[in-house]
C-alpha positions in Angstrom: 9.6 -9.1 7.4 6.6 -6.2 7.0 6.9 -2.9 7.2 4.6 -3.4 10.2 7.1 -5.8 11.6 10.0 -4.3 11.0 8.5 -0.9 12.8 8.2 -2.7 15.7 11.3 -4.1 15.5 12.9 -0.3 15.5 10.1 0.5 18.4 11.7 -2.4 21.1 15.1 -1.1 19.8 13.9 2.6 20.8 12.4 1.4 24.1 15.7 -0.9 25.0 17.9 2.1 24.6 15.5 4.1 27.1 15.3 0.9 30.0 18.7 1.0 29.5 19.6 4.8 30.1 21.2 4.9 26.7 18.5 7.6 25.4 16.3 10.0 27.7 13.5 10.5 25.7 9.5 9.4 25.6 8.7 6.7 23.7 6.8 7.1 20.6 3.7 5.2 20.2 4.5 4.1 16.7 7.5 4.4 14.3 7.0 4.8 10.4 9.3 3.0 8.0 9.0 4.2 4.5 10.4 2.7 1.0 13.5 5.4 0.5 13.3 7.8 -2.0 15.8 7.2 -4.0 17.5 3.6 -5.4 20.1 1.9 -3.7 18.9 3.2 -0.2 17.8 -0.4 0.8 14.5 -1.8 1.5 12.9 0.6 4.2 14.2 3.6 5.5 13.2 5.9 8.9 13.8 9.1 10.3 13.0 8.0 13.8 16.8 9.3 14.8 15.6 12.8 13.9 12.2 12.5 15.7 14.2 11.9 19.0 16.8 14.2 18.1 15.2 17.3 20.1 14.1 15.9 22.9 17.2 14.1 23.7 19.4 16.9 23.1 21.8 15.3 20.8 22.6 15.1 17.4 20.2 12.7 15.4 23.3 10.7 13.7 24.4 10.5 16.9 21.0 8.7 18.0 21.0 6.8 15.0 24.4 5.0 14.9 23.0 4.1 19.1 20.0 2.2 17.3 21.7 1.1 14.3 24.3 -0.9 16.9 21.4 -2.1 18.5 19.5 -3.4 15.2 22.4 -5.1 13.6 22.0 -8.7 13.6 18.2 -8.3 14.0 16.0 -11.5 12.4 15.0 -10.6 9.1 17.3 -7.2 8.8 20.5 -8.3 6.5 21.7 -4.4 7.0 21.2 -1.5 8.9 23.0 1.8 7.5 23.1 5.1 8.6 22.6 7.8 6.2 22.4 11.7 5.9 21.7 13.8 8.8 20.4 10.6 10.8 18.2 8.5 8.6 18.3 4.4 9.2 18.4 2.5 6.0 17.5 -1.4 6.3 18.0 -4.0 3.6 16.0 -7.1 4.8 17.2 -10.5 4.5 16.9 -13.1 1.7 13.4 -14.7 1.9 11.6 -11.2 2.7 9.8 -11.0 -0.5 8.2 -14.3 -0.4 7.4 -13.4 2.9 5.4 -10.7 1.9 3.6 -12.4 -0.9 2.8 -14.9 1.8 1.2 -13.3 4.0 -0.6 -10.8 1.5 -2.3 -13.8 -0.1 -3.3 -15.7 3.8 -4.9 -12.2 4.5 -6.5 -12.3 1.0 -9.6 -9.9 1.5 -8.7 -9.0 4.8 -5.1 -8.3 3.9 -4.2 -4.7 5.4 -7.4 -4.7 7.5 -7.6 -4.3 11.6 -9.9 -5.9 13.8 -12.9 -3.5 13.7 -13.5 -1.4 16.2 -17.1 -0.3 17.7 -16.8 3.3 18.6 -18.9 5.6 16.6 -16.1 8.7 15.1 -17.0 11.5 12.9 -15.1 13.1 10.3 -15.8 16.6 7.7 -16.9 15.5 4.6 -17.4 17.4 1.3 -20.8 18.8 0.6 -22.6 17.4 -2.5 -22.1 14.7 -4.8 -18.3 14.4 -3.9 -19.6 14.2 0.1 -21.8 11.5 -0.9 -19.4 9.3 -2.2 -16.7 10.5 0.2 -18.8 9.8 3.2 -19.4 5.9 2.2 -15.7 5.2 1.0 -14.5 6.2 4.3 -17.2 4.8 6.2 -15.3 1.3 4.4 -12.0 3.2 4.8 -12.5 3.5 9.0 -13.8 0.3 9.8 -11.1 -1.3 8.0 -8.2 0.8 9.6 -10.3 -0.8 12.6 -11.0 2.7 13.4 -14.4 2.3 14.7 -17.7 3.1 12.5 -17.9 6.8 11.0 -21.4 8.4 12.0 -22.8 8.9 8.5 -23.5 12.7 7.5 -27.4 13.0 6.0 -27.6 13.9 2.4 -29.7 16.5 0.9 -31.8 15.3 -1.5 -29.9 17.7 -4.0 -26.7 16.3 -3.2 -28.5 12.9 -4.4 -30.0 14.1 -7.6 -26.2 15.7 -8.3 -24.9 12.3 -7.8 -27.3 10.6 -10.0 -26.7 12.9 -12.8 -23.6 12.0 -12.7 -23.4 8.5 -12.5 -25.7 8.8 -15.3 -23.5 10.7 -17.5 -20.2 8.8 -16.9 -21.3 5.1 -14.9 -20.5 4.5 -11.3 -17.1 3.4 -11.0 -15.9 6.6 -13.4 -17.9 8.8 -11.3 -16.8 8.0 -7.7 -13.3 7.9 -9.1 -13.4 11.0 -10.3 -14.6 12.6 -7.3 -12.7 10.5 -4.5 -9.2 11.5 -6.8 -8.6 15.3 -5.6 -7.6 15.5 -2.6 -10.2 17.8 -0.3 -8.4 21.1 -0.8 -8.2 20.0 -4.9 -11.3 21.0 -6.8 -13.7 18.2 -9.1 -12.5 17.6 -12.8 -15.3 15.6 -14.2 -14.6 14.3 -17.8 -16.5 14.5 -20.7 -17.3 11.1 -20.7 -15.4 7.6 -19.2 -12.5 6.3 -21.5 -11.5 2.6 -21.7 -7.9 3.0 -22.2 -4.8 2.7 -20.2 -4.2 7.1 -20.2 -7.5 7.2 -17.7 -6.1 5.9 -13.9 -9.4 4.6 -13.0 -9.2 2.1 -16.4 -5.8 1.5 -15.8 -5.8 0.1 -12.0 -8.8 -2.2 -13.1 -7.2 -3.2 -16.2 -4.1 -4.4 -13.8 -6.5 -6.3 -11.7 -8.2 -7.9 -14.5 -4.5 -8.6 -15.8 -3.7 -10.2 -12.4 -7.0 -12.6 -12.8 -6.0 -13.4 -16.9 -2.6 -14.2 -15.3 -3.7 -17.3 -13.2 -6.4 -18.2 -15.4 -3.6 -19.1 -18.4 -1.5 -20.8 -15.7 -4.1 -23.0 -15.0 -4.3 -23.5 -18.7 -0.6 -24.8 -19.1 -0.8 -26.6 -15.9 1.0 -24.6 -13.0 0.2 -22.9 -9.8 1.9 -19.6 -8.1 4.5 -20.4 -5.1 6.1 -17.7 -3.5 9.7 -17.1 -3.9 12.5 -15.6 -5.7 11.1 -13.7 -9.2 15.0 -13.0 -10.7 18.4 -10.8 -10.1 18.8 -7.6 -12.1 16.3 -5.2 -13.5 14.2 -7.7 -12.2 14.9 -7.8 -9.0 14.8 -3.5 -8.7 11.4 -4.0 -10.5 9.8 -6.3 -8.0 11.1 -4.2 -5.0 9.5 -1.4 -6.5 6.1 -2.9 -6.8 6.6 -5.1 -3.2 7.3 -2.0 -2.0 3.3 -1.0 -2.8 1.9 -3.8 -1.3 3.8 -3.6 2.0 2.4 0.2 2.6 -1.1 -0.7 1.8 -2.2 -1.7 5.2 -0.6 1.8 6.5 -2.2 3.7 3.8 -5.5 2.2 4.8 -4.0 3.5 8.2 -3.7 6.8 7.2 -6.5 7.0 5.2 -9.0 6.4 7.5 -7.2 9.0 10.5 -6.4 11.6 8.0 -10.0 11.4 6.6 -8.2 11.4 3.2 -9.6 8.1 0.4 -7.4 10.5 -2.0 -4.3 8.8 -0.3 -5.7 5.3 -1.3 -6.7 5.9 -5.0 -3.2 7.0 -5.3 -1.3 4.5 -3.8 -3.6 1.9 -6.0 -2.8 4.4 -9.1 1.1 3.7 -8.2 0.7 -0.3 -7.6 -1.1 -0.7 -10.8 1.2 1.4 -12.8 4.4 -0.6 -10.9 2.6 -4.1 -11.9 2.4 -3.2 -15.7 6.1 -1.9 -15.8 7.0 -5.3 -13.6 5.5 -7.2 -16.1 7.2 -5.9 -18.9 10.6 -7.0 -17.4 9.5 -10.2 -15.2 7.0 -12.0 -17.3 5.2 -14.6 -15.0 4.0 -17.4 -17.9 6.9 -19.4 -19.8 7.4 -18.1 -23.5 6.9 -20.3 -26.0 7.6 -24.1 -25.4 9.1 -23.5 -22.3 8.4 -25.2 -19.1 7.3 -23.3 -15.7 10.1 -22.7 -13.6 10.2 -21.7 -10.1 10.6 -18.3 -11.1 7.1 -18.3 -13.2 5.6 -19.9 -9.8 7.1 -16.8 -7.8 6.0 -14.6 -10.2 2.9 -15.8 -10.6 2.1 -15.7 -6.2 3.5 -12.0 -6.9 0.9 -11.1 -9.3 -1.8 -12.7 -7.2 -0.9 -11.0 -4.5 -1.0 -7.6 -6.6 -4.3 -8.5 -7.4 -5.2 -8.6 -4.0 -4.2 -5.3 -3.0 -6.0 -4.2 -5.9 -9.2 -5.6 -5.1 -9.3 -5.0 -1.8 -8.8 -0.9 -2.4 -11.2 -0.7 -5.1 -13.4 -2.6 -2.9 -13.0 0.0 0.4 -13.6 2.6 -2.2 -16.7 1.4 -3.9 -15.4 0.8 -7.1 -15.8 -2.8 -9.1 -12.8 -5.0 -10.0 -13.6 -6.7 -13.0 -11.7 -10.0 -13.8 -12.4 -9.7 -17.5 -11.8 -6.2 -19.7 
């Protein structure tokens, strides 16, 4: 189950209570599931119960132990808890993960893209070099979200020639990093001068693509393919939910990229997934060591770090930035 599944599995939950007098309330066009913030919380977690809470006129754990009654048993949800003031935890069911790494690697390139939408939409931009390189990552950013196609803002020339000097001074894909990072009310840092090593965030998300791409090249070398599945118990297990956790929000960061006018929100959530991949790594190693022969685990590992690279590729690729299979 996706996060985009399982949100409309907590939607027709929200709208059978209404049909069925158990809640007064408007139904909400769309309900957000989030990974929790803190370990042990499940898989996804909601505040939909607190949402309601006002315009119901009852209490939101109230609201939330209706819905959890009325989610428990649900296909792909193993658990539904309540928690705090009226949160919903859910632990999905065995198989989710695979799932996931199924359907991230059918979508491939167009994995957390919409069908694109035709009506022209315009959006503030930065001035300068920053709204240069702002104004054609979202332009990507919107018609992916399936948003419609952002009317383009004209550029000074000045705007140009500050974008050129800059490009000059630290190459493309450091340059429009550096100025898609900050978020708009954040000011420009521009280094000195681009740095190959894993301390800069630009380096270090294409270094974990290009990590992704070395991956399946040596498993082609010893003779296996990737086939999703089970990737181990233990620390293994928490590191893999932390980094599936990544590529299940991508599609609803594009989301929210693209209606928040914000690429900011999708260089960080590619700086998280690339610094969960090389911590995953380091506990789950997808090749054999040694003389040992692939198991099923080193398949499911190895559709898990494809599907990693997908993500990967596909955000540098909204933002304008190359993904280099070699580094």
């Amino acid at each position: 189950m996706t996060p985009a599944e399982l949100s409309r599995t907590v939607l027709r939950s929200v709208r059978g209570a209404v049909d069925e007098k158990e809640l007064c309330v408007p139904v909400p066009a769309r309900i957000v599931v989030r990974p929790p913030r803190r370990a042990g919380c499940g898989d996804y977690a909601s505040n939909v119960a607190l949402q309601l809470a006002k315009e119901a006129g009852r209490p939101a754990r109230e609201i939330a132990e209706l819905l959890c009654r009325r989610l428990v048993g649900s296909a792909g949800i193993a658990r539904v808890e309540v928690a705090g003031p009226g949160f919903l935890n859910f632990t999905l069911g065995d198989g989710a993960q695979a799932a996931l790494v199924r359907d991230v690697l059918a979508g491939g390139a167009r994995y957390g893209e919409r069908e694109p939408g035709e009506a022209l939409v315009e959006g503030p931009v930065p001035d300068g070099a920053r709204g240069v390189v702002v104004a054609e990552a979202l332009g990507r950013i919107v018609a992916a979200a399936g948003a419609g196609r952002l009317k383009q803002p004209e550029q000074t020339p000045a705007a140009t020639r500050e974008l050129a000097g800059i490009v000059a001074r630290l190459g493309d894909d450091e340059a429009r990093w550096a100025l898609l990072r900050p978020a708009a009310r954040d000011a420009v840092r521009l280094p000195e001068r681009p740095v190959q090593r894993e301390g800069n965030p630009r380096f270090r998300v294409q270094y974990a693509y290009a990590r992704t791409r070395a991956l399946v090249r040596n498993a082609g070398d010893l003779g296996f393919t990737s086939e999703p599945g089970e990737t181990g118990p233990g620390t293994a297990a928490a590191a893999t939910q932390d980094l599936t956790a990544l590529l299940a929000t991508y599609p609803a960061t594009v989301e929210a990229a693209a209606r928040l006018r914000a690429p900011d929100r999708m260089v960080r959530h590619l700086e998280a997934t690339a610094d969960a991949f090389l911590r995953w790594c380091e506990v789950c190693p997808p090749l054999p060591v040694g003389e040992r022969k692939p198991l099923a685990v080193h398949r499911a590992r190895l559709a898990l770090a494809e599907a990693t690279g997908t993500v990967l590729a596909n955000g540098l690729r909204l933002l304008g930035i190359s993904a280099p299979e070699y580094l």
